[in-house]
N, C-alpha and C positions, 0 to 999 in steps of 0.2 A: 403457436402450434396447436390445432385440431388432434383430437387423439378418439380412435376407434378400438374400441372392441368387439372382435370378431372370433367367434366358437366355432371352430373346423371341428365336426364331430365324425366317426367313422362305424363301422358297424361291424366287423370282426376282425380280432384281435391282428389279424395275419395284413391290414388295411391300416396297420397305425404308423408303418415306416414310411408308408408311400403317403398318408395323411401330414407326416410329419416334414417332406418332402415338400408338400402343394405349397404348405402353408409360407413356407422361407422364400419360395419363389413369389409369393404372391407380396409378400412383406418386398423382397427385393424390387419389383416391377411398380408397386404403391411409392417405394422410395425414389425411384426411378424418374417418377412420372410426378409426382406429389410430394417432393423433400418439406413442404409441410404439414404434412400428415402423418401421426405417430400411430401406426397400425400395429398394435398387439394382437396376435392369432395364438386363442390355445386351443390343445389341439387333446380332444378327449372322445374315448367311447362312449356310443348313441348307449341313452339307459331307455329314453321315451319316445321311441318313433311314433311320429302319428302321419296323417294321410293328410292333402292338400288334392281336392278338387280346383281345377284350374281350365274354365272356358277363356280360349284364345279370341280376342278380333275375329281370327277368318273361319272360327268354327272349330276348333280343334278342342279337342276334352283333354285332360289330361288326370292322371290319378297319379300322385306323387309324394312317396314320404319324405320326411323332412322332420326335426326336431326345432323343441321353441331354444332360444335361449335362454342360459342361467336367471339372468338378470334383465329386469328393466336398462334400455340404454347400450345394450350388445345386439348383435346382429348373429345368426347361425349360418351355418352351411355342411348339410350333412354330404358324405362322399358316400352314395350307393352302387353298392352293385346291379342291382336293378336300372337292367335298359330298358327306359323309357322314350327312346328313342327323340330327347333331342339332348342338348350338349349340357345344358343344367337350364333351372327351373325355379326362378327367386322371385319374394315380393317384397313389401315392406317388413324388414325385420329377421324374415326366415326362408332359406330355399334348400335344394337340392344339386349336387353336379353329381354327373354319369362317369363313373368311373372308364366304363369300358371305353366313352369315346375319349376319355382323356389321354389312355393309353394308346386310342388307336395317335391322334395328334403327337405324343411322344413319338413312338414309333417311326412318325415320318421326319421326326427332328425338329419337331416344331415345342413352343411351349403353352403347356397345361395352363399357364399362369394366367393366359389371353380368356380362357372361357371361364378362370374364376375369378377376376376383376371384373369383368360384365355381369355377373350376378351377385357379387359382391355390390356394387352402385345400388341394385334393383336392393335388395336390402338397405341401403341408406339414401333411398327419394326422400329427398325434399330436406336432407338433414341439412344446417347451416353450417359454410367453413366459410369463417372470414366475413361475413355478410353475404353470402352465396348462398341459394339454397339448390343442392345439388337436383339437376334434374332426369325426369326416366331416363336406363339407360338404352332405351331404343329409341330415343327422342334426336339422335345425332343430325337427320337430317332438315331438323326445324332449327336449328343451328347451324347450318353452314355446312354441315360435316358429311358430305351424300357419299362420300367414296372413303375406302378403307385409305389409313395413312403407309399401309406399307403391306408386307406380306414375310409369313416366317413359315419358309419350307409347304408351300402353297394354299397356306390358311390366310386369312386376310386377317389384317392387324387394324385394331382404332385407336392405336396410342395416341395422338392427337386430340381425337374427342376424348378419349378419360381423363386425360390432363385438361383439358378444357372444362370438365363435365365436374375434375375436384375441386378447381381454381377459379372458374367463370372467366380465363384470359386467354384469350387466344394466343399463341404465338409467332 
């Protein structure tokens, strides 16, 4: 068993139930998808926001807070309020998700859990499970994976490729 840990940080006090929410779903979807992977998520208020410039491929800027993690060997992911207008925003180690579109996604009865397992990956490129070494997680269709696996309340799903993407197995 592979075991991760991952800092779900939030940033005002009134942001720690719905923090505390993302995190069980994201554990549940990792278990899901990945029964060998033991995904610890704590879940704590942001003390050090700091700012993440981020130039896209096709030209996009982006200015993004985000918090580091505690430790050497953890991964972050802060939930802001701040729209930044895209669904979350991670790299090696530490990113960001947008609250507001998470909620818009609830709202249509879809799950939150879908946009923070994709940045969740982007925080552990290249980490080794098993002999694997997990690869980017917008890499899906250098892999076989060109079309979403499914669809939840008209979002597109890649549960296939994240299971692929934690396992290196197709199924």
């Amino acid at each position: 068993m592979t075991a991760f840990t991952l800092e779900v940080y939030y940033e005002c006090d009134e942001d720690k139930d719905f923090s505390i929410a993302e995190a069980g779903k994201l554990r549940d979807l990792v278990h899901e998808l990945a029964p060998h992977i033991a995904l610890n998520v704590d879940v704590q208020k942001a003390t050090d926001i700091c700012r993440s410039q981020v130039d896209l491929p096709d030209g996009r800027h982006y200015d993004v807070p985000n918090q580091n993690p505690s430790s050497s060997g953890r991964q972050s992911l802060l939930i802001t309020s701040e729209d930044f207008g895209l669904l979350g925003l991670a790299g090696p180690g530490r990113g960001c998700l947008n609250k507001k579109l998470m909620l818009e996604m609830i709202g249509r009865g879809g799950n939150s859990a879908n946009i923070t397992i994709h940045e969740w990956l982007h925080t552990i490129q290249d980490q080794n499970v098993n002999g694997w070494n997990i690869p980017p997680a917008d890499s899906s269709a250098d892999y076989g994976f060109r079309d979403p696996s499914g669809y939840d309340h008209g979002s597109p799903t890649w549960h296939e490729w994240y299971r692929f993407a934690l396992s290196g197995m197709k199924c």
